[in-house]
BATOR-616346 format. One line per 4 residues: number of its first residue (from 1); for each residue y, z, x of N, C-alpha, C, CB. Coordinates in steps of 0.2 Angstrom, whole numbers, always signed. Atoms other than C-alpha are relative to their C-alpha. Glycine has a CB too. Layout:
<lumlums>
NUM	Y Z X Y Z X Y Z X Y Z X ~ ...
</lumlums>
This chain:
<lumlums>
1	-6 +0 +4 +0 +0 +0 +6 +0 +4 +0 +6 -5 ~ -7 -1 -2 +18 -4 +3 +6 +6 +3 +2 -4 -4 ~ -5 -5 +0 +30 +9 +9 +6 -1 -3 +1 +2 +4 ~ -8 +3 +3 +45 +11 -1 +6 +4 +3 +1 +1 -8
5	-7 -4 -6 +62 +12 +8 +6 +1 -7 +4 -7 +8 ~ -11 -1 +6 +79 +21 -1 +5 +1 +7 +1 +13 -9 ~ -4 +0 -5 +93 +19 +8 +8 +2 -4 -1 -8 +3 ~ -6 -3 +3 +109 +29 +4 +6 +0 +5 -1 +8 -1
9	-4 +1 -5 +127 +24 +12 +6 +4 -1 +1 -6 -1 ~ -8 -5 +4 +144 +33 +13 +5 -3 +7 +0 +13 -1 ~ -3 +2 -4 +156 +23 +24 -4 +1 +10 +6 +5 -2 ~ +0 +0 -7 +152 +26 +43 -10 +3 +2 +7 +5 +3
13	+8 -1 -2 +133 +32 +40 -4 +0 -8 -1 +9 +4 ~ +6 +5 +4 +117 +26 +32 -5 +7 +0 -4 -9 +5 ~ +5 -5 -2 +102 +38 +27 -3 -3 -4 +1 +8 -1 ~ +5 +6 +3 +86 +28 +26 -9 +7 -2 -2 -10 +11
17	+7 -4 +4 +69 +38 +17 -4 -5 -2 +3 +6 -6 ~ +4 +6 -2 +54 +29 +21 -8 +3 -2 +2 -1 +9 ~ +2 -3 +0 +40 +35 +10 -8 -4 -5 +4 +5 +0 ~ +4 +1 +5 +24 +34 -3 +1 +4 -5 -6 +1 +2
21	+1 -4 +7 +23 +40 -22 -5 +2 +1 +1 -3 -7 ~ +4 -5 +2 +13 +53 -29 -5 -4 -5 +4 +6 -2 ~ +1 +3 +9 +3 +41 -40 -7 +5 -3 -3 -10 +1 ~ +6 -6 +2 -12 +58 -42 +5 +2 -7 -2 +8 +7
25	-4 -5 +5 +4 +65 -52 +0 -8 -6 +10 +4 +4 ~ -1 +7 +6 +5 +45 -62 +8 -1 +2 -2 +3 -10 ~ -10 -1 -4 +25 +45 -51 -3 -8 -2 +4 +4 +12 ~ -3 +5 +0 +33 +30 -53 -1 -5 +8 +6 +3 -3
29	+2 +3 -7 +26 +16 -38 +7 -2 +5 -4 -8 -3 ~ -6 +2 -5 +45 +13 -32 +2 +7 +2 +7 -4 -3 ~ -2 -6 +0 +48 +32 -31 -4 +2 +8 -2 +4 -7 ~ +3 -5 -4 +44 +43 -15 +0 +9 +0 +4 -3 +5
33	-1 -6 +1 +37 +59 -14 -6 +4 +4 -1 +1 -8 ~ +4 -4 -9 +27 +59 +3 +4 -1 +4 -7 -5 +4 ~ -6 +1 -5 +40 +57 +16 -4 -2 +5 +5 +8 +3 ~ +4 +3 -5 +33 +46 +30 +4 +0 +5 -2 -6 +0
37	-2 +0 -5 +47 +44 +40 +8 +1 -2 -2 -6 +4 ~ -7 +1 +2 +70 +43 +41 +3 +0 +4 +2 +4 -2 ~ -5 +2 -6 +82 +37 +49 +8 +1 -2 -1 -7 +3 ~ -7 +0 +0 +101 +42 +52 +5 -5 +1 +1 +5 +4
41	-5 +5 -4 +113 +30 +58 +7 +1 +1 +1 -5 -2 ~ -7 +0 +1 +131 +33 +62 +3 -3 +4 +3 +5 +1 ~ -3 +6 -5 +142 +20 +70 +0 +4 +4 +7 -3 -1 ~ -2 -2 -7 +143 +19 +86 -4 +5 +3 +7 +1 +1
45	+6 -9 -4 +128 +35 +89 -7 -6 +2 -5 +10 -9 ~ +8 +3 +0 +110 +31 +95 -2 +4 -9 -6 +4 +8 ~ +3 +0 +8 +99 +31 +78 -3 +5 +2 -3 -6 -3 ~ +5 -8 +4 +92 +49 +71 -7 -2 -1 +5 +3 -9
49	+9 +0 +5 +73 +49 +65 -3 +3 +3 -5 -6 +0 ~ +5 -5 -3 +59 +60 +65 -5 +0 -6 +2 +8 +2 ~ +3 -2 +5 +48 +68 +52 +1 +4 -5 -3 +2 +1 ~ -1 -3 +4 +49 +77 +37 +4 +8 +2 -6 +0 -3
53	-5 -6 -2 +52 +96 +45 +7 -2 +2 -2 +3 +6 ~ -7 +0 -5 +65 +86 +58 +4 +0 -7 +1 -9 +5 ~ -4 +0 +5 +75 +81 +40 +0 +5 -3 -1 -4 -4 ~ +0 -4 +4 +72 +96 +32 +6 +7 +5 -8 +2 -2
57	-4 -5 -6 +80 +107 +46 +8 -3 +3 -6 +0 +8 ~ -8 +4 +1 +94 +93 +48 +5 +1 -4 -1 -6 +0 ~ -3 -2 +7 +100 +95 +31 +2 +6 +0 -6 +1 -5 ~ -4 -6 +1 +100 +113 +31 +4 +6 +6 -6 +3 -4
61	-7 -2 -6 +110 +114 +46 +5 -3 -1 -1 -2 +8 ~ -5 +1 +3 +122 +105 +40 +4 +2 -5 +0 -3 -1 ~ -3 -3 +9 +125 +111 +23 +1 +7 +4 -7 +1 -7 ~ -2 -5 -2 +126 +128 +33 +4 +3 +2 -3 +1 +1
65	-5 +0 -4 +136 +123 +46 +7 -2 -5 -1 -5 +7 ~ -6 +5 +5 +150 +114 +33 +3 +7 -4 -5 -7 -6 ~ -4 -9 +4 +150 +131 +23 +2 +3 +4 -5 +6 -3 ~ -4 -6 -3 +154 +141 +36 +8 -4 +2 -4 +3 +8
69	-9 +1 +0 +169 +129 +40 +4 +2 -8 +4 -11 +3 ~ -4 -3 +7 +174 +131 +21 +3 +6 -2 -4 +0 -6 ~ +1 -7 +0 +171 +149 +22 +6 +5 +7 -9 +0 +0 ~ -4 -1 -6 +183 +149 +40 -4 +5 +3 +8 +1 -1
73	+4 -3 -3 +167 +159 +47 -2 -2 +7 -5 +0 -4 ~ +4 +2 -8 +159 +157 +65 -5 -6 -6 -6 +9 +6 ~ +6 +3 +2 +152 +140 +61 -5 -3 +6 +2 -6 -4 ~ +6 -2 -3 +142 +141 +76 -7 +0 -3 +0 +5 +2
77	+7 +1 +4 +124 +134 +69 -4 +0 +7 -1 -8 -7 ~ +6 +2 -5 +109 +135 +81 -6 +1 -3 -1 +2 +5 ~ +8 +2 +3 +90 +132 +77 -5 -4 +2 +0 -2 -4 ~ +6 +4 -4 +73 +126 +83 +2 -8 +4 -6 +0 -5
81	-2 +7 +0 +78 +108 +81 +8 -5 +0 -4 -1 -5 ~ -3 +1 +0 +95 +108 +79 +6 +6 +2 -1 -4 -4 ~ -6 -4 -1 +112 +116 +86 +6 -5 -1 +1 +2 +8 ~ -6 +5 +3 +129 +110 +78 +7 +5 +2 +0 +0 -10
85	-5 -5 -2 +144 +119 +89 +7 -6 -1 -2 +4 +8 ~ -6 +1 +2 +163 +118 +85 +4 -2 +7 +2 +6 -3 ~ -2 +0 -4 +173 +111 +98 +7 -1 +0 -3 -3 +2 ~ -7 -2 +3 +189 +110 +90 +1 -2 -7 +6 -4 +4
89	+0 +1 +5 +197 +108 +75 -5 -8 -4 +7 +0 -1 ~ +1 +7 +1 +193 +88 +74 -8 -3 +1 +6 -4 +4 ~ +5 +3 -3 +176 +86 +83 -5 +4 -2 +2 -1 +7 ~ +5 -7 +0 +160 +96 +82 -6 -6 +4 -3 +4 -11
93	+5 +4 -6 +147 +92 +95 -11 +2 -4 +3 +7 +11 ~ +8 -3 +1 +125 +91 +89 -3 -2 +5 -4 -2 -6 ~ +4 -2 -6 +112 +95 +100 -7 +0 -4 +2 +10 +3 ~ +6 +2 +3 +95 +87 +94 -6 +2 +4 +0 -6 -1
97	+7 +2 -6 +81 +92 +102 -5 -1 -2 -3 +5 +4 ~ +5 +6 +1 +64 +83 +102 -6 +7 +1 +0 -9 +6 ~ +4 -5 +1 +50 +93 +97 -7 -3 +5 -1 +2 -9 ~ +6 +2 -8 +39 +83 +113 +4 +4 +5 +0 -11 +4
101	-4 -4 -7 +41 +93 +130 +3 -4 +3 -4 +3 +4 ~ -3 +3 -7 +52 +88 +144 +5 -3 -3 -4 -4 +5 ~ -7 +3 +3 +64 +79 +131 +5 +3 -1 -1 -3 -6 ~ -5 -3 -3 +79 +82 +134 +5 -1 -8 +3 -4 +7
105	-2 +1 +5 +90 +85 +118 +4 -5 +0 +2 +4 -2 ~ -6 +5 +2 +103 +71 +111 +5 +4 -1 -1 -5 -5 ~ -5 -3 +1 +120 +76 +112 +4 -5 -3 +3 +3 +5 ~ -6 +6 +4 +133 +67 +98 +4 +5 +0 -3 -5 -8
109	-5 -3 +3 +148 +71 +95 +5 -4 -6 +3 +0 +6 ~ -2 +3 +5 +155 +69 +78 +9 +2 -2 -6 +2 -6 ~ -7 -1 +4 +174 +70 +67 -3 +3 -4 +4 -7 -2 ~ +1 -5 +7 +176 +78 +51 -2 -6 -4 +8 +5 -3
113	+1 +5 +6 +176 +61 +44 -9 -4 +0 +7 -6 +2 ~ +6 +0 -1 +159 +58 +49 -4 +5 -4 -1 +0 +6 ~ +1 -4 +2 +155 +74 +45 -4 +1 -8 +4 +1 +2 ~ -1 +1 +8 +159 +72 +28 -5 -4 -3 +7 -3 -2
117	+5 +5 +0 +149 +56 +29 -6 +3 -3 -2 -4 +7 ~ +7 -1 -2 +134 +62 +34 -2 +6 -7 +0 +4 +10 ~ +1 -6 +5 +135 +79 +21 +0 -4 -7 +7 +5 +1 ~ -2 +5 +5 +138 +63 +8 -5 -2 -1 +6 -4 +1
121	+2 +2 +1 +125 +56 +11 -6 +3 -2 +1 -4 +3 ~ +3 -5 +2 +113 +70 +9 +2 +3 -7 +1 +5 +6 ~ -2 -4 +10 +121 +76 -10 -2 -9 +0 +13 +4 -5 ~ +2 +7 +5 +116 +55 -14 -7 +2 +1 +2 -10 +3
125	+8 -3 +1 +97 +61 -7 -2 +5 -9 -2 +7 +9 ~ +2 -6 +4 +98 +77 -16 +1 -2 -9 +5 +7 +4 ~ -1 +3 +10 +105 +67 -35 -5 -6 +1 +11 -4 -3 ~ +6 +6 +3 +90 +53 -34 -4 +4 -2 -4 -6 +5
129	+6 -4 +6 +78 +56 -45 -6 -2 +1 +0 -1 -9 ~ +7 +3 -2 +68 +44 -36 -4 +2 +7 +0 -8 +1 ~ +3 -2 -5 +65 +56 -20 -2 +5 -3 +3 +0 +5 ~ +1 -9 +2 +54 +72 -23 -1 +5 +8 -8 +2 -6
133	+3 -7 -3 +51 +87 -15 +4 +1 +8 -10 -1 +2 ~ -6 -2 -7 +66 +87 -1 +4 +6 -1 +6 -6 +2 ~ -6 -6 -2 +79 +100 -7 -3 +8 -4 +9 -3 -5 ~ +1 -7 +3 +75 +119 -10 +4 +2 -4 +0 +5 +5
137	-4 -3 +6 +83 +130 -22 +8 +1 +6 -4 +10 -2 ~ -6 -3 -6 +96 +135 -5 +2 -8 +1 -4 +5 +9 ~ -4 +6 -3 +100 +116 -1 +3 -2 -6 -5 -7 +3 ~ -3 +3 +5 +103 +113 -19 +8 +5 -6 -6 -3 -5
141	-8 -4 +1 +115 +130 -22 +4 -4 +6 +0 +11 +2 ~ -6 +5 -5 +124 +122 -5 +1 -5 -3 -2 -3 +8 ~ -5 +3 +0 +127 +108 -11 +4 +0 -7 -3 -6 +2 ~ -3 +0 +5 +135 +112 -28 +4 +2 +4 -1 +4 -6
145	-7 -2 -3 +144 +122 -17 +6 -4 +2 +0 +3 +4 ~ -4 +4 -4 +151 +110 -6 +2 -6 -5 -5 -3 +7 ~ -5 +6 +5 +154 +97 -21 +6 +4 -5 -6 -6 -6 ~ -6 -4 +2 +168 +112 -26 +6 -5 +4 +0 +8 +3
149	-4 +1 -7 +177 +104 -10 +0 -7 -1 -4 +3 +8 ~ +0 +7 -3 +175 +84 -12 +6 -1 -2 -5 -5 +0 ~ -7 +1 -2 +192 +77 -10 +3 -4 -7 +1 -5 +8 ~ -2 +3 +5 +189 +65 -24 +1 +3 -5 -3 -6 +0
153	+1 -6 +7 +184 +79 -37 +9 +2 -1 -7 +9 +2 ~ -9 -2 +2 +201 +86 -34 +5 -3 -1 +4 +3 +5 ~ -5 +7 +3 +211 +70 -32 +1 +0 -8 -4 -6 +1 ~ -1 +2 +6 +205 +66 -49 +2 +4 -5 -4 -2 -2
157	-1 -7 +5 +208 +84 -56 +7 +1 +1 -4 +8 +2 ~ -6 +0 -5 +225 +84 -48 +4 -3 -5 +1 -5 +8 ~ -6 +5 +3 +231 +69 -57 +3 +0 -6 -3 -6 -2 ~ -3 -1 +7 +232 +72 -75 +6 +4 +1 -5 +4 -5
161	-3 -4 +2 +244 +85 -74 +7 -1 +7 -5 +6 -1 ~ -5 +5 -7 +256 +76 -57 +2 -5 -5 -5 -5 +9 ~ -5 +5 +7 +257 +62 -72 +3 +4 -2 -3 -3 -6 ~ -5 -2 +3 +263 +74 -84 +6 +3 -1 -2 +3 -2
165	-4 -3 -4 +274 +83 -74 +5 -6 +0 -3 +1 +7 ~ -3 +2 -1 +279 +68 -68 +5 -3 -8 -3 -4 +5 ~ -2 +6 +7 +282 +57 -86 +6 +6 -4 -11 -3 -8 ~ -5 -5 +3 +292 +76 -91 +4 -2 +4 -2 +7 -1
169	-8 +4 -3 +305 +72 -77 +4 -6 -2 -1 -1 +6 ~ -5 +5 +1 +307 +56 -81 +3 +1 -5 -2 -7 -1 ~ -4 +2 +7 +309 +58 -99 +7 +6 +1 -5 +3 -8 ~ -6 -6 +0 +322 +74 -96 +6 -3 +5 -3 +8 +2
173	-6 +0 -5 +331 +63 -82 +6 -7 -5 -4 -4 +9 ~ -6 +8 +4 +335 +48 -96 +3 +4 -4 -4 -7 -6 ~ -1 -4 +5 +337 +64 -109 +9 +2 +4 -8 +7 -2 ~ -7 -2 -4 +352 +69 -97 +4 -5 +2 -2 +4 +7
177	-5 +6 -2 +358 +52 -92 +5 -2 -7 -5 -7 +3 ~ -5 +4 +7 +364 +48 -111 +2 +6 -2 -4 -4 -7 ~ -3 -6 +2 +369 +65 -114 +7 +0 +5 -6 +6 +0 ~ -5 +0 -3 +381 +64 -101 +5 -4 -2 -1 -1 +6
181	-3 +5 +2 +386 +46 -104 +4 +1 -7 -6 -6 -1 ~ -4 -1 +4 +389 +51 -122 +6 +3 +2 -2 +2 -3 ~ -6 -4 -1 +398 +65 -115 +9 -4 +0 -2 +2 +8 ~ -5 +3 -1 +408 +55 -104 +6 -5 -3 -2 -1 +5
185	-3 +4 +4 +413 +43 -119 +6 +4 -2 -5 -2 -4 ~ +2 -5 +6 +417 +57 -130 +10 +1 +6 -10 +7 -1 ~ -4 -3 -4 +429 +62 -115 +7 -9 +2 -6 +5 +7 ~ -3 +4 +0 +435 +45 -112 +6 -4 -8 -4 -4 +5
189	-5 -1 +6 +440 +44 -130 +7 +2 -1 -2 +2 -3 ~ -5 -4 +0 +448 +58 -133 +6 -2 +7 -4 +7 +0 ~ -6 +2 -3 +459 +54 -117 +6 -8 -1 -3 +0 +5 ~ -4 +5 +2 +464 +37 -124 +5 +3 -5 -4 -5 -2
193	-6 -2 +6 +470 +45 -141 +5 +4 +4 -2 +4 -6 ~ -6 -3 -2 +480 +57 -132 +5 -4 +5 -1 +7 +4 ~ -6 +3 -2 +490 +44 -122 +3 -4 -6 -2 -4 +5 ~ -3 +2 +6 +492 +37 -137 +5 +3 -4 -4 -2 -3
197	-3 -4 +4 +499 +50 -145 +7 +1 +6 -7 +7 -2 ~ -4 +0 -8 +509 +53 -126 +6 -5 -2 -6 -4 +8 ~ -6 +6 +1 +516 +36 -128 +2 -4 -7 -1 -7 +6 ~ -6 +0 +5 +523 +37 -144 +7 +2 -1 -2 +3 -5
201	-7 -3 +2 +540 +37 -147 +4 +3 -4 +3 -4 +0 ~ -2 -7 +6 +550 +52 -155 +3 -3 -4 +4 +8 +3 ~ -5 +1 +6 +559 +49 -172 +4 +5 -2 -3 -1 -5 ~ -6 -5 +0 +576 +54 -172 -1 +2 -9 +9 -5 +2
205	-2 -3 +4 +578 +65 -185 +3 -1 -6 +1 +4 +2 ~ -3 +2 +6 +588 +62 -201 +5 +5 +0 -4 -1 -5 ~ -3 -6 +3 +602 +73 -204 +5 +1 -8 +4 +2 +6
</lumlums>
């Protein structure tokens, strides 16, 4: 039997899950729910892959590490298979190590904007309905959590009320422009009649 590949994108990284259905359970033949193999990609990095643990332990170093920046905690992550340290605000440096001896761990160094990628592309794993048995109870409270935080949720929660705001200024800036205008009618009237009244000539009296 064929293997079937899902492939999840988010700007600057790919997350490829490479696997068999369950068909003892009667799963669906495009669905995976054996994990054979995965691969990471990020521009410009050497490519990520391993096995099931490797992904499982990737994941939940990330989600961990990501909370503790949220949280402005020591995000200092380390673990059998992975270390994720801080190097300044902009950069964070990982530390892969290969569970063969003598291999020497990969070191990448990522942005926030990658970051973000990578943590992006793991919530699209964790919402398919066609991968099973990858996220625990703990990967799937992180990532509600972390989708408190995504840039576009707020954006779009932002807007309604930056319109309203806004559409009340305008109306109260026109509401004040013709109120003035009248005003200043009102005011340029009344000064005309009184010159008028000004340059009338008096009427001598009668005696």
């Amino acid at each position: 039997m064929l293997q079937n590949k899902l492939l999840f994108n988010q700007s600057s990284v790919s997350l490829e899950i490479i696997g068999l259905p369950d068909l003892s359970n009667d799963e669906n033949i495009n669905h995976i729910s054996i994990i054979s193999q995965w691969k990471l990609s990020i521009l410009d990095k050497p490519l990520i892959e391993g096995n099931l643990d490797h992904l499982v332990s990737i994941i939940k170093a990330f989600y961990s590490y990501s909370n503790s920046l949220l949280n402005n905690e020591s995000s200092l992550y380390e673990s059998k298979l992975i270390d994720i340290i801080p190097e300044n605000f902009y950069t964070h440096s990982i530390f892969l190590k290969s569970s063969k001896p003598k291999v020497k761990p990969l070191n990448l160094k990522i942005g926030n904007s990658v970051l973000a990628d990578i943590i992006n592309c793991f919530d699209q794993l964790g919402a398919s309905d066609k991968v099973k048995n990858i996220y625990s109870n703990e990967f799937s409270k992180n990532k509600n959590y972390l989708n408190l935080f995504d840039f576009k949720k707020i954006l779009n929660s932002l807007i309604p009320p930056i319109v309203s705001l806004f559409s009340i200024i305008l109306v109260s800036s026109a509401f004040i422009y013709v109120y003035d205008g009248k005003d200043n009618n009102d005011k340029r009237s009344f000064l005309n009649i009184k010159n008028k009244i000004i340059s009338i000539k008096p009427i001598n009296k009668l005696i």
